[in-house]
C-alpha positions as CSV (number, residue, x, y, z in Angstrom):
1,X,-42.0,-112.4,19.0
2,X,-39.8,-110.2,17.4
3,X,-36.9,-108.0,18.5
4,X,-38.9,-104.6,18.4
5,X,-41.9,-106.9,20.5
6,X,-39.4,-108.0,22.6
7,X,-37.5,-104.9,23.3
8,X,-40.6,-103.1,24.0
9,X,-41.8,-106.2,26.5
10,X,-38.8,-106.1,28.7
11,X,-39.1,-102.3,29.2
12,X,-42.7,-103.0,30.2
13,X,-42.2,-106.0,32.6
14,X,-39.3,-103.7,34.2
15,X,-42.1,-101.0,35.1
16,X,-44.2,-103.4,35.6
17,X,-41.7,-105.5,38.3
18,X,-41.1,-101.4,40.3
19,X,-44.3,-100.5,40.5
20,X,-44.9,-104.2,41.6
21,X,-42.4,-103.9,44.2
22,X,-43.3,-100.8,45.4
23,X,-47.1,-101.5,46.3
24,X,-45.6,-104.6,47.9
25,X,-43.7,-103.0,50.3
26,X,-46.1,-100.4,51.2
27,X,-48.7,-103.0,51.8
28,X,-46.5,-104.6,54.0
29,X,-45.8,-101.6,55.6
30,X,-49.3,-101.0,56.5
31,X,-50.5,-104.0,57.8
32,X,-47.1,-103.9,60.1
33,X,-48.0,-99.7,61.6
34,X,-52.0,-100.9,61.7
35,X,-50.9,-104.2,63.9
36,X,-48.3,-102.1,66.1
37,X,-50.3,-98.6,65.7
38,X,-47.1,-97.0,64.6
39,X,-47.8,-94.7,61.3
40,X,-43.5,-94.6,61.5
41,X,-43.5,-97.8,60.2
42,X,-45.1,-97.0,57.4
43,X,-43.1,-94.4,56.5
44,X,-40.3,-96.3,56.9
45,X,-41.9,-98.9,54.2
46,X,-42.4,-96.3,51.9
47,X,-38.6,-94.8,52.0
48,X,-37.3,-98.1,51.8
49,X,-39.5,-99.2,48.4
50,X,-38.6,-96.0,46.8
51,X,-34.6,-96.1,47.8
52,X,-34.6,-99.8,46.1
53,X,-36.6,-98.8,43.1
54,X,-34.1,-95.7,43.3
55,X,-31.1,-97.7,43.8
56,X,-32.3,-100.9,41.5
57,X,-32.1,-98.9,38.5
58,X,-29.6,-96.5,38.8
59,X,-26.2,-98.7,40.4
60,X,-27.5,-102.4,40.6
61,X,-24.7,-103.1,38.2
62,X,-22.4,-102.0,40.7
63,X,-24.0,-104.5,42.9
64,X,-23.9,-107.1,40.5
65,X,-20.3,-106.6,39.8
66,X,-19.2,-106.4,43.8
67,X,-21.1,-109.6,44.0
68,X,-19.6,-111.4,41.6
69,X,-15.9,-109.8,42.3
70,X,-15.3,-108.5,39.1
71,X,-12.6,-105.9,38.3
72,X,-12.0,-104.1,35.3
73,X,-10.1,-105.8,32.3
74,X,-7.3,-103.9,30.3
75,X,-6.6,-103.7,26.7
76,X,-2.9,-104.8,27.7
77,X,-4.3,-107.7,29.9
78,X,-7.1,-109.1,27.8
79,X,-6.8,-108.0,24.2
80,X,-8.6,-110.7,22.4
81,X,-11.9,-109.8,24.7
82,X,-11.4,-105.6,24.1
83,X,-11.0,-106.3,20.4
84,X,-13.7,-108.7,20.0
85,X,-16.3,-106.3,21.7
86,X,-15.0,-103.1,19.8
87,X,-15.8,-105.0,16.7
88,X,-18.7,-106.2,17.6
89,X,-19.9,-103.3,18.8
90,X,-19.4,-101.1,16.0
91,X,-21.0,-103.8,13.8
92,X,-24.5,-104.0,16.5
93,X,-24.7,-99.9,16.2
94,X,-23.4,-99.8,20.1
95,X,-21.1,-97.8,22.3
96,X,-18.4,-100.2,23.5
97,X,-19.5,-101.2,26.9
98,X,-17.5,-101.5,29.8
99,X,-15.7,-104.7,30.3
100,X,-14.3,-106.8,33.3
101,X,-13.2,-109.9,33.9
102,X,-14.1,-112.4,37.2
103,X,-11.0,-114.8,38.2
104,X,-12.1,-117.7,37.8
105,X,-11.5,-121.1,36.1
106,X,-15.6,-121.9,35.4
107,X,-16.6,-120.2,32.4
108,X,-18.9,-118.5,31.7
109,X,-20.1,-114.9,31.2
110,X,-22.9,-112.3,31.6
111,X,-23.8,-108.7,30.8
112,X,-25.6,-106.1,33.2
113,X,-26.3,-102.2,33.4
114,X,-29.5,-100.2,32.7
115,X,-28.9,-99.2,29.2
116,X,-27.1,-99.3,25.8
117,X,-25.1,-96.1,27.2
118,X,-24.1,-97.8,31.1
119,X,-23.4,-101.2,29.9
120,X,-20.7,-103.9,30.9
121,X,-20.0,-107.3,29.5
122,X,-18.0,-109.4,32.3
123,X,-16.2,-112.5,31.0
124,X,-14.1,-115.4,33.8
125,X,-10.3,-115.9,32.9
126,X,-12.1,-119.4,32.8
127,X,-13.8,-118.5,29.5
128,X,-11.2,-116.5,28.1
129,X,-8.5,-119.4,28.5
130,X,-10.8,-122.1,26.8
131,X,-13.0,-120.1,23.9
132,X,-11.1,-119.7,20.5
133,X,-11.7,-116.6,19.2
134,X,-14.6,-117.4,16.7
135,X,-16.4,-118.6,19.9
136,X,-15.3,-115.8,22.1
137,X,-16.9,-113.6,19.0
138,X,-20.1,-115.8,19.5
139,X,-20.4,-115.2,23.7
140,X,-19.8,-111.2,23.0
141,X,-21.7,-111.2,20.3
142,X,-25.1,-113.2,22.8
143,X,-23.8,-110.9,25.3
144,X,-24.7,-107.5,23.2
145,X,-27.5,-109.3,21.4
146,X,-29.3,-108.9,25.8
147,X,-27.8,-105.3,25.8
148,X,-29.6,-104.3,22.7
149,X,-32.5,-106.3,23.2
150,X,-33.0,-104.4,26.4
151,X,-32.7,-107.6,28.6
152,X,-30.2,-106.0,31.2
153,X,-32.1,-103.6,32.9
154,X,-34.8,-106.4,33.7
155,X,-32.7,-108.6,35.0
156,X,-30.0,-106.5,36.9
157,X,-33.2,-105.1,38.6
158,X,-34.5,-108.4,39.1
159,X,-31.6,-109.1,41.7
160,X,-32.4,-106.2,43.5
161,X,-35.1,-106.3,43.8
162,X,-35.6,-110.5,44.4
163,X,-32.7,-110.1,47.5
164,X,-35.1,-107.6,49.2
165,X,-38.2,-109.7,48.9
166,X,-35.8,-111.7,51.0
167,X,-34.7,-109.1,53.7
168,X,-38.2,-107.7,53.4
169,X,-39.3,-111.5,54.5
170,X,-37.3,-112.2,57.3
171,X,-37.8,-108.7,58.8
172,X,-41.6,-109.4,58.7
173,X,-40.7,-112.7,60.7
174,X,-39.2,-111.0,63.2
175,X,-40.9,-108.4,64.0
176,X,-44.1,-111.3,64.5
177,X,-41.9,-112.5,67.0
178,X,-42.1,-109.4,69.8
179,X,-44.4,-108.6,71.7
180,X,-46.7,-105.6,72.0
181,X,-48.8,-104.2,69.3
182,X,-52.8,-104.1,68.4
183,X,-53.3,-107.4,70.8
184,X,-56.8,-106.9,71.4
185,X,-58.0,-107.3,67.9
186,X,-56.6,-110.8,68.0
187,X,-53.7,-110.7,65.0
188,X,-50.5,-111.8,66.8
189,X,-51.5,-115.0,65.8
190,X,-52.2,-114.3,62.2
191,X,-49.0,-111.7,62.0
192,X,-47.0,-114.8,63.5
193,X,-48.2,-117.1,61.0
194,X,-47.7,-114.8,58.1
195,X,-44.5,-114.0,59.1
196,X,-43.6,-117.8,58.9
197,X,-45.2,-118.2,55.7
198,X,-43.5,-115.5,54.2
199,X,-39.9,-116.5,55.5
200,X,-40.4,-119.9,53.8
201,X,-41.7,-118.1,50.5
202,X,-39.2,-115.6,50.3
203,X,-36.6,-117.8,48.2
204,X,-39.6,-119.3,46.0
205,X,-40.9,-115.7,45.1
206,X,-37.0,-114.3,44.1
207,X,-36.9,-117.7,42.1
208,X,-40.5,-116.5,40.5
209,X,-39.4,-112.8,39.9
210,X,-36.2,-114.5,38.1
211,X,-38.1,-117.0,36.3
212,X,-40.5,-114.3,35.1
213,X,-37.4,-113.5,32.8
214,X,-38.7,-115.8,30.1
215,X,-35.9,-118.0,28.9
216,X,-36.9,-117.0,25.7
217,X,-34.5,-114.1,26.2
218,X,-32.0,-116.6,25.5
219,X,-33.4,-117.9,22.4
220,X,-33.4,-114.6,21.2
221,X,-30.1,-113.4,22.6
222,X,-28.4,-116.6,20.6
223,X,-30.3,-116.3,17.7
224,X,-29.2,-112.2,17.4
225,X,-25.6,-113.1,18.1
226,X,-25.8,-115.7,15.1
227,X,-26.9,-112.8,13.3
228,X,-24.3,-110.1,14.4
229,X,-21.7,-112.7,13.6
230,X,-22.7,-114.4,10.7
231,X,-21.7,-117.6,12.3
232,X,-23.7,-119.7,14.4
233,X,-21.1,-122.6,14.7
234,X,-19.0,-120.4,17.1
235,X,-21.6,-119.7,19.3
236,X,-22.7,-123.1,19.5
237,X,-19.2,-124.5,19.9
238,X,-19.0,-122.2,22.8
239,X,-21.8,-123.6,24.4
240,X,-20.9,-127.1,24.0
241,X,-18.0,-126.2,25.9
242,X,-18.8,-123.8,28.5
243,X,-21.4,-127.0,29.2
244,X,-19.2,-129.6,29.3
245,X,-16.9,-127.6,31.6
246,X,-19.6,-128.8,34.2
247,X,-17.5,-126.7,36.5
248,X,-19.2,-124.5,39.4
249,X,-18.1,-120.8,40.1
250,X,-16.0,-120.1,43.3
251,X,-18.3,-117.2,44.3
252,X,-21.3,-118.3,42.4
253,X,-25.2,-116.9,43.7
254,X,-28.7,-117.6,43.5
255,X,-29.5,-113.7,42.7
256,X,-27.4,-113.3,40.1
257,X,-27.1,-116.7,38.1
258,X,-30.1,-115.6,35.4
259,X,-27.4,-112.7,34.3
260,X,-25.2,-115.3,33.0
261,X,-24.6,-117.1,29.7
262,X,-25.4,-120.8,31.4
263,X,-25.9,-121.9,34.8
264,X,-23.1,-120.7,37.5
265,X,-23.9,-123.8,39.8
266,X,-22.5,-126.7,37.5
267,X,-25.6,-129.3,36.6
268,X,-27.0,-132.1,39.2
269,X,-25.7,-135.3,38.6
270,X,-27.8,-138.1,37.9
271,X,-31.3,-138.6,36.4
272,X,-33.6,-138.5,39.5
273,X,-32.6,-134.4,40.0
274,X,-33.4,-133.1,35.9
275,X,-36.8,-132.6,36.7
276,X,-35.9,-130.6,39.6
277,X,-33.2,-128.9,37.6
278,X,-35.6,-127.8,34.6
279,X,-38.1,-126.9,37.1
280,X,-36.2,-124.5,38.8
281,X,-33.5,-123.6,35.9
282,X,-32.5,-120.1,34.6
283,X,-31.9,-120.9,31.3
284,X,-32.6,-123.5,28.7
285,X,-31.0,-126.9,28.0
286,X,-28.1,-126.6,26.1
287,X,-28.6,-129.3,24.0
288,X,-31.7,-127.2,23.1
289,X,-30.0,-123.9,22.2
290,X,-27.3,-125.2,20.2
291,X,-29.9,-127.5,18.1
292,X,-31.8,-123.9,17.4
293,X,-28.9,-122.2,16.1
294,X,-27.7,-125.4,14.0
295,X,-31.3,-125.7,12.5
296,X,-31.3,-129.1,14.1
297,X,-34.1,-131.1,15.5
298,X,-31.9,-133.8,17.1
């Protein structure tokens, strides 16, 4: 696929993940007023799935940023990381996003917003402190390859929108728990058992909306970033390290770890957890990315 395919794919799944969302909740919102015969709770469904859709695309950034305790970096501060981005930047036909910085020793970094206009690029002190600046150049460079490739507003809606599959869930389950409502047409017990269902399916269905992301974003995002820099080596580098740093992130979460650059979490230990790891991973193996930007088959 290429970039223009690509582009025009993520701006699709992103309607296609609101409007998903958004029949979701109503529907849920029915069956809940018909069991309890109140048309309040309806409307109640439908403010809440239009406020998230609302909310998803126009300040999930902020979210994502509060989440992940990010404040903003200065010129005077972090000069290497404002330089490398203006460069950059101007080279990828962008306006300079917004940049910010997480404390933190783990490397690693991501980029979020809705457009090429209300973008930021966050880095860890982590990152900054170990990348030379040819690999610092590749990570910026990945970073505004997903920014012009349209991948943020995807997957800053993705966390959104995943978190209140979540709340959405667990209200469902307890709600199934009181008593009162259409008795006599004998769905406590089926409202009970859906309620549990969905509670235990809430995590697995934010994992899906995430994996729906295709990893091949990253492909992609590394293979522009060798392009914007002319240098594949220090992208790769970076990888390698930012991998073997094997460190996890102080304030690292399940919603957000698909925005960043590799795995928040660290990697399990041992062979017996890989399959579970690739199963359930955000992005690809290393090994695998580095190989496709080194045109190696090792």
């Amino acid at each position: 696929m290429d970039l223009y395919a690509q582009r025009a794919s993520n701006v699709r799944r992103t309607w296609a993940l609101i409007v998903g969302f958004l029949v979701l909740v109503i529907a849920v919102g029915y069956a809940i007023s018909w069991y309890y015969q109140s048309s309040i709770i309806l409307y109640i469904a439908v403010f809440i799935a239009i406020a998230t859709n609302f909310y998803a695309y126009w300040a999930s950034d902020k979210l994502v940023l509060s989440m992940s305790r990010a404040r903003p970096a200065t010129r005077e501060e972090f000069f290497d990381l404002y330089t490398v981005t203006e460069n950059l930047a101007i080279t990828a036909g962008l306006p300079k996003p917004k940049l910010y910085v997480i404390d933190d020793p783990a490397p690693n970094a991501f980029a979020t917003g809705r457009d090429e206009n209300h973008a930021v690029i966050c880095a860890t002190t982590g990152l900054l402190s170990l990348l030379s600046r040819p690999e610092l150049e590749g990570v910026i460079a990945h970073e505004l390859s997903h920014i012009k490739n349209k991948d943020i507003l995807l997957m800053t809606v993705a966390v959104v929108l995943a978190g209140c599959i979540a709340l959405i869930a667990d209200m469902f389950l307890r709600i199934s728990f009181y008593g009162g409502g259409n008795r006599d047409r004998g769905g406590s017990v089926v409202v009970l058992v859906l309620g549990v269902v969905g509670i235990i399916l809430a995590p697995l269905a934010a994992q899906l909306i995430q994996m729906a992301i295709s990893r091949r974003r990253e492909y992609l995002a590394d293979s522009s970033g060798a392009l914007l820099t002319r240098y594949p080596e220090g992208l790769a580098s970076a990888l390698q390290k930012i991998s073997a740093n094997n460190v996890p992130m102080k304030h690292a979460s399940h919603a957000t770890a698909h925005l960043f650059i590799d795995e928040p979490f660290g990697k399990p230990e041992g062979k017996k957890l890989k399959w579970l790891e690739g199963l359930f991973a955000t992005h690809p193996p290393t090994q695998d990315r580095v190989n496709a930007l080194l045109g190696s088959n090792k």
